[in-house]
C-alpha positions as CSV (number, residue, x, y, z in Angstrom):
1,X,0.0,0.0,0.0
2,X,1.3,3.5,-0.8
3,X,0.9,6.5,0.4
4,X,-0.8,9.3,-0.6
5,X,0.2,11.8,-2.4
6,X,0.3,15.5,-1.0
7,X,-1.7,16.9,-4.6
8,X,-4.9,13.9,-3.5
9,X,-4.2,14.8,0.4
10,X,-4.7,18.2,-0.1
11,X,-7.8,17.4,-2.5
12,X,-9.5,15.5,0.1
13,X,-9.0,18.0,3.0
14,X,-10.5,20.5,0.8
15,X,-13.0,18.6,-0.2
16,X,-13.8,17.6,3.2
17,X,-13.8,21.1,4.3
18,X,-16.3,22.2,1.3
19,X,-18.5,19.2,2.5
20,X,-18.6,20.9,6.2
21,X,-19.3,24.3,4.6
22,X,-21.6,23.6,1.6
23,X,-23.6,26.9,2.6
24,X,-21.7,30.8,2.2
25,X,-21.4,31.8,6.1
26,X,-20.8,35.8,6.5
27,X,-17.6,36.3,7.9
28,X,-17.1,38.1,11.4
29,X,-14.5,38.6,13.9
30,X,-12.9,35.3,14.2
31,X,-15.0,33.2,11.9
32,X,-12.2,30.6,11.9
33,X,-11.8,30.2,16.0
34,X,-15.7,29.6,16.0
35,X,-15.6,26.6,13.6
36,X,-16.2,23.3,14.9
37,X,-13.0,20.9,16.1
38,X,-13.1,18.6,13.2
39,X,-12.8,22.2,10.6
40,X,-10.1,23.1,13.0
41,X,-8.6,20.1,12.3
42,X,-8.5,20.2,8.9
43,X,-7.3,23.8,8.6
44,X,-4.1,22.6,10.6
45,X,-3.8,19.6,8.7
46,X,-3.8,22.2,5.7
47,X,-0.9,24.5,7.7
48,X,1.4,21.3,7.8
49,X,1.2,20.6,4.2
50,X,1.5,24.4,3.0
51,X,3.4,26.1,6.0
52,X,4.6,28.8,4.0
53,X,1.4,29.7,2.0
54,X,-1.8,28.8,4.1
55,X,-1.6,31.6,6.9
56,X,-0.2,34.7,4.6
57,X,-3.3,33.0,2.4
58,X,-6.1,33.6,4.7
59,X,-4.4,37.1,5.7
60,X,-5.1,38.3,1.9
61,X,-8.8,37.1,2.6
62,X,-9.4,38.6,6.2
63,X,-7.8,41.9,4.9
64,X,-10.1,41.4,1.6
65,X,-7.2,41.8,-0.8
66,X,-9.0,39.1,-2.8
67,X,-11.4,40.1,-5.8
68,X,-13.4,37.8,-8.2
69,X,-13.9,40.5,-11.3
70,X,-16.2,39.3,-14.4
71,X,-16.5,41.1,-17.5
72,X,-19.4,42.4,-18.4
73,X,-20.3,40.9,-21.2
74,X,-19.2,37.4,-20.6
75,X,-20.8,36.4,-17.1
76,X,-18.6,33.0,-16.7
77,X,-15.4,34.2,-17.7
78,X,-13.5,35.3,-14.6
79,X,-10.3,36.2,-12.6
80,X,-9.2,37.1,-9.4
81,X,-7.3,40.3,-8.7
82,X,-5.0,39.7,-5.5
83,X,-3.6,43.0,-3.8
84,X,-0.2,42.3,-2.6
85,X,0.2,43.0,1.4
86,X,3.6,44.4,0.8
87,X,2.9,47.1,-1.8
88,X,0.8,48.4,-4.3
89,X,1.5,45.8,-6.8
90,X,-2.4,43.5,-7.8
91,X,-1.8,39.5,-9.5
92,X,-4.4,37.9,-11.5
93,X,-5.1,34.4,-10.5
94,X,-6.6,31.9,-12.5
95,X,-7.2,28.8,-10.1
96,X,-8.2,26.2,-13.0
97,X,-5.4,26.8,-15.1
98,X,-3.3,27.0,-12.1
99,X,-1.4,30.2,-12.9
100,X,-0.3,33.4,-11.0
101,X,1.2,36.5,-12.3
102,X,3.3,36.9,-9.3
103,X,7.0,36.2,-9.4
104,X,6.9,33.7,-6.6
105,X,4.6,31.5,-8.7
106,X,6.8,31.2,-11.8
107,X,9.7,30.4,-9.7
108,X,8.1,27.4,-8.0
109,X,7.1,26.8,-11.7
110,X,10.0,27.5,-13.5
111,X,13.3,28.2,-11.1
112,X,14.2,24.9,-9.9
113,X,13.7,22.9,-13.6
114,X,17.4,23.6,-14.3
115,X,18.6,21.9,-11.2
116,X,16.5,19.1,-11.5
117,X,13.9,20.0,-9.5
118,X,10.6,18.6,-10.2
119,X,8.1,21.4,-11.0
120,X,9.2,21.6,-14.5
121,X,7.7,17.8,-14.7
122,X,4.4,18.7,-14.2
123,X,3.9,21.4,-16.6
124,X,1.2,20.8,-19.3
125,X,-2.4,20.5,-19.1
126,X,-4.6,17.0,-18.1
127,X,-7.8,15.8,-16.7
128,X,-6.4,15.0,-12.7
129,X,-9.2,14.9,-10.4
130,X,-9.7,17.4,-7.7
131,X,-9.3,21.4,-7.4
132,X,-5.7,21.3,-6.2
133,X,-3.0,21.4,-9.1
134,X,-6.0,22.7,-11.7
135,X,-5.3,20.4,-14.9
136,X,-2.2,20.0,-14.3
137,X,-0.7,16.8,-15.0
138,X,2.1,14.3,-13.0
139,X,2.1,13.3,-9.2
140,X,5.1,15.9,-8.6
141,X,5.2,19.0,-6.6
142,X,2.4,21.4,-7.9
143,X,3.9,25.5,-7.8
144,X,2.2,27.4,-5.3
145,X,2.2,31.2,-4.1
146,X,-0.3,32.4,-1.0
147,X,-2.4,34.5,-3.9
148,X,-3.6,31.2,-5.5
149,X,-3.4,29.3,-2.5
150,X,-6.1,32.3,-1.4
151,X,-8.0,31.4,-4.4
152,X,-7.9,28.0,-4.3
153,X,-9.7,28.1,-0.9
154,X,-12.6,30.6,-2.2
155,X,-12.9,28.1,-4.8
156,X,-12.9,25.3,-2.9
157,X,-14.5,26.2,0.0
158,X,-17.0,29.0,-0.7
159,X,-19.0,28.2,2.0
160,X,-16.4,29.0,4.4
161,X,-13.9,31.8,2.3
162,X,-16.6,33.1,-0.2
163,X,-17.5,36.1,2.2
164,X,-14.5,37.3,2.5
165,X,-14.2,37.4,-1.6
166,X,-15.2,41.2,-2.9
167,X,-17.2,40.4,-6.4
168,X,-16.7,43.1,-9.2
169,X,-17.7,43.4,-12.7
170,X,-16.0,45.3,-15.0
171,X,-16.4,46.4,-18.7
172,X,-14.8,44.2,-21.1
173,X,-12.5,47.1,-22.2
174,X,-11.0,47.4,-19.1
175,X,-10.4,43.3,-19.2
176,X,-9.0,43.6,-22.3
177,X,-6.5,46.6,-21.1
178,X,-5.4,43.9,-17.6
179,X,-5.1,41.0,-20.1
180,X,-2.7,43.5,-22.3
181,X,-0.6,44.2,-19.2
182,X,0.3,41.1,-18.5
183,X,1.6,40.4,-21.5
């Protein structure tokens, strides 16, 4: 018998989580200290396998530096906008193809391929099961930054994180003139 792998543990604790959320709470002053044990217990199983991400993650939710923009005109396209906590500087986050515009996402993508490290293996789109990794293919380490990680839990959990999401829709000029920047 193996053992799991961190991509289908992290699934299932999320999945779990969603499953003890299923309804959109409004969030207030300590929402996460009032959750029952076994949430508790999830969310620090979470902190062990993403102790660099998870807590600077729900910072960028309880400061509501997270926004779900839509264009006008197209009502199921969408992006997040993340503001960074350290300056001024706003990453668009796209959970399902697993991408973040922020620096510290393309070098857990792309910075440890040349010594062999095992992001680069991953790379390329393919149907795994489960929110965590998006399409991402391979059972290697999947690239992570605390804006997505933010995401990923809004996504995953809306029930518990969605509150704390500001929705904004914006005219399809003005999605067309982010999508420009980023190129």
């Amino acid at each position: 018998m193996s053992l799991p792998t961190p991509r289908h543990l992290l699934n299932t604790l999320l999945t779990t989580l969603h499953q003890q959320h299923p309804t959109p709470a409004s969030p207030g002053p300590n929402t996460l200290h009032t959750l029952p044990p076994s949430s508790q217990d999830l969310l620090l199983a979470l902190s062990h396998l993403l102790p660099s991400t998870l807590l600077p993650a729900l910072d960028l939710l309880d400061h509501r530096r997270v926004h779900r923009c839509r264009p006008a005109a197209h009502s199921k396209k969408y992006a997040y906008f993340v503001s960074s906590s350290s300056s001024a500087t706003v990453h668009v986050v796209r959970p399902a193809a697993w991408w973040c515009s922020c620096g510290a996402f393309a070098w857990a993508a792309f910075g440890r391929r040349g010594a062999g490290g095992g992001a680069g293996e991953v790379m390329g789109m393919g149907e795994e099961g489960g929110l965590w990794g998006g399409r991402m293919r391979g059972e290697g380490d999947v690239p992570v930054c605390v804006h997505l990680v933010a995401c990923v839990l809004v996504e995953a959990c809306p029930g518990l994180f969605g509150g704390y999401v500001q929705e904004e829709q914006i005219a399809l000029e003005r999605w067309v003139e982010i999508e420009l920047e980023r190129r």
